[in-house]
N, C-alpha and C positions, 0 to 999 in steps of 0.2 A: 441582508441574507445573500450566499453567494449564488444556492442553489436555485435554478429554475427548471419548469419541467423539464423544459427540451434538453436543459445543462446550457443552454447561451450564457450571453452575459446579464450583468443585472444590471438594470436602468434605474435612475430614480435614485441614487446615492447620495445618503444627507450631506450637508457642505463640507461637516466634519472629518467625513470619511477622504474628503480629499487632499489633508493634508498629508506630506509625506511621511512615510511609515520606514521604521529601520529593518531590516531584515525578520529581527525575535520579532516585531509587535507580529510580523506578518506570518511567521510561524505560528504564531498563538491563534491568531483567526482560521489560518487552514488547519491547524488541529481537531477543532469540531467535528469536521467531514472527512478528516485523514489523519486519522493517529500517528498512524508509521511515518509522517513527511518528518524531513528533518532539514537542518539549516544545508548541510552536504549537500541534501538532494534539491532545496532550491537555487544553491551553488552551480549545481551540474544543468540544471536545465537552462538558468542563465545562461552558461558555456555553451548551450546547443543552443541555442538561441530562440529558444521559447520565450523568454521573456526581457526585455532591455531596461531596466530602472536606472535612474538619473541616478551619478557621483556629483557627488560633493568634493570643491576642491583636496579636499585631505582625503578622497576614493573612497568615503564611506557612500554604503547602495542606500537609495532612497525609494520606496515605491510607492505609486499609484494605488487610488482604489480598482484603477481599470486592471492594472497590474498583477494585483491579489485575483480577480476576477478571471484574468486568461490563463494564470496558475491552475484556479482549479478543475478550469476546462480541460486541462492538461492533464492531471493529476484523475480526472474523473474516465474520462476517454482512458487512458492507462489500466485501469481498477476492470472498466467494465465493458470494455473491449478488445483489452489487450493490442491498443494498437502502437508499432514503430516509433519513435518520435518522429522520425522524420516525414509521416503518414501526418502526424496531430498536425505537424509545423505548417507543411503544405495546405492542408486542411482549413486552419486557422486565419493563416493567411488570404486567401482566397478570400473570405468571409470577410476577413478586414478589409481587402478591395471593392466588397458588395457584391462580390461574386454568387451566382448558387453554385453550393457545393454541396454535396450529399454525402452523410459521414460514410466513409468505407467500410465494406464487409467483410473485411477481413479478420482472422482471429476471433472471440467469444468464446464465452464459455458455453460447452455444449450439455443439455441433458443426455444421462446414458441411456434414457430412454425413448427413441422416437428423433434422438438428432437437433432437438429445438434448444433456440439460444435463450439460455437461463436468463430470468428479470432479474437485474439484479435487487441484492437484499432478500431474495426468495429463496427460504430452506429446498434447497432438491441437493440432491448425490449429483455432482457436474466435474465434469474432468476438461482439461485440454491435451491437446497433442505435443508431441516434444517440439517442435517447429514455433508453435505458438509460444508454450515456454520462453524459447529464446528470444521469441521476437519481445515478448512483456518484458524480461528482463535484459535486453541490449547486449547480451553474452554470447561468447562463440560454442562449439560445439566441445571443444576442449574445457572452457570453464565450467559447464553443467559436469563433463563427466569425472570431473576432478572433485566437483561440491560433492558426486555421488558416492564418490570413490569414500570420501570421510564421514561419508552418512550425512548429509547435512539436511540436501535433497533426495526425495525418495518417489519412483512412480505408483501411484495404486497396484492393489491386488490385479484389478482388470485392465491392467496399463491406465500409459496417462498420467497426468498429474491434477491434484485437485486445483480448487481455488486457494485455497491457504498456501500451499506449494508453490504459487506463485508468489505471495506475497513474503516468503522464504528468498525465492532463490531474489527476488528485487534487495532487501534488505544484505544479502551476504552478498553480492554485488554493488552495494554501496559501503558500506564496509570494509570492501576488496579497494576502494579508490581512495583510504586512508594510508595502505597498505598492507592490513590484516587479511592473512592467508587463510584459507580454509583451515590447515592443520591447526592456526590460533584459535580457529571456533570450534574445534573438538569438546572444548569445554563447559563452551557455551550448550553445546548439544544433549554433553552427559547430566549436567543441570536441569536443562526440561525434562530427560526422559525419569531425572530423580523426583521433580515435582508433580510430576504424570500419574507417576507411583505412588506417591502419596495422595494424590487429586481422587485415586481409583481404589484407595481404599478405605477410603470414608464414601465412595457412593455405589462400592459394588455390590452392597445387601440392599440396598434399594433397587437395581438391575436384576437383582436377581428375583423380586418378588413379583405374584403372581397377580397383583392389582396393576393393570394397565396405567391407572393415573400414580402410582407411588413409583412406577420404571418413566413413567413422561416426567416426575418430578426428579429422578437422577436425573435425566440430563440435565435439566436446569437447573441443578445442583452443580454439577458437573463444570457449568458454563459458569458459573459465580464466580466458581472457586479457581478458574482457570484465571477471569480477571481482576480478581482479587490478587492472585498469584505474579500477575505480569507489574503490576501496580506496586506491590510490593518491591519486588524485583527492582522496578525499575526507579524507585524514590530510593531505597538501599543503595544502588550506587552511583546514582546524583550525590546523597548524601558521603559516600567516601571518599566523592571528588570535593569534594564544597560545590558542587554547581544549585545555582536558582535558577530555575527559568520563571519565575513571576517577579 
């Protein structure tokens, strides 16, 4: 398992797990706990130097179980802290000298009510501030206002940006370091809000009725059909590329 409470590393790793792993096996493992990860984005952290796995004379990456492990220390700190990478690195670092280090306070998601930093996994209405924004997703103040300008990112009704918002502007950000421009994701955009529309009209007789458990059962109707949706989506165009990831 990679998760532990505190999010450390995990001890006790069967022998198996330490032989080396090629990039996809080690996608496939952080998938469990991070959907959105992708091979780019363990590409990228390697660059920043989050993580160093052994080459093979022919410069294929090999990694550690300890290696999958401080990914997702990385990967989880990011999620639910929103902090810097260069905040995690320092961070991390320290710890592998034996240092105490006490994770920084900076960034979280806040409730809008009372100011308290959301648990993560806990349904509450939580926003962060555009500062934090940037700081979760490594972007300058010109690329937020440019993702806005296309509709990609959008702040709450009561300013702010949600949690999901964040995990927006990180993905069109990774994205962005293929090349793909905002304006190429216009598409991508009119798409969700087409399957939105359709998501919302098979559950808005149930919203609108007047038994409390049959509007608790739209959502979670709602919430189904969103990930049935993306599932979809997203097996449709592995399938037009020829790609397998198993």
């Amino acid at each position: 398992m990679l998760r532990t409470p505190t999010g450390g590393a995990v001890t006790g790793t069967a022998t198996a797990d330490e032989r080396p792993m090629s990039i996809g096996t080690v996608l496939l493992r952080l998938r469990d706990e991070f959907p959105e990860v992708t091979i780019s984005k363990i590409r990228f952290l390697e660059a920043e130097g989050l993580v160093e796995p052994q080459r093979t004379p022919s410069g294929y990456r090999k990694f550690r179980s300890a290696d999958v492990e401080r990914l997702a220390q990385v990967l989880r700190m990011q999620r639910d802290h929103y902090l810097p990478l260069k905040v995690i690195r320092e961070h991390l670092d320290a710890l592998a000298r034996g240092e105490q280090s006490a994770l920084p306070a900076t960034g979280g998601v806040r409730d809008l009510v009372g100011g308290r930093e959301a648990e993560p996994g806990r349904p509450t209405a939580a926003r962060i501030g555009r500062a934090e924004l940037l700081a979760a997703a490594e972007v300058s103040e010109s690329d937020l206002d440019e993702w806005e300008s296309y509709g990609l990112v959008a702040p709450t009704a009561e300013g702010g940006y949600d949690a999901e918002m964040v995990t927006v502007a990180k993905l069109v950000a990774d994205l962005g370091r293929f090349g793909l421009e905002p304006r190429h994701l216009r598409a991508m955009r009119a798409a969700a809000d087409r399957e939105a529309g359709l998501i919302e009209q098979v559950v808005a007789p149930l919203r609108r009725h007047r038994n409390p458990q049959t509007r608790a059962h739209a959502e979670a109707t709602a919430k189904e059909l969103a990930e049935l949706s993306v599932r979809l989506h997203s097996s449709l165009v592995q399938t037009a590329l020829g790609i397998r990831l198993h």
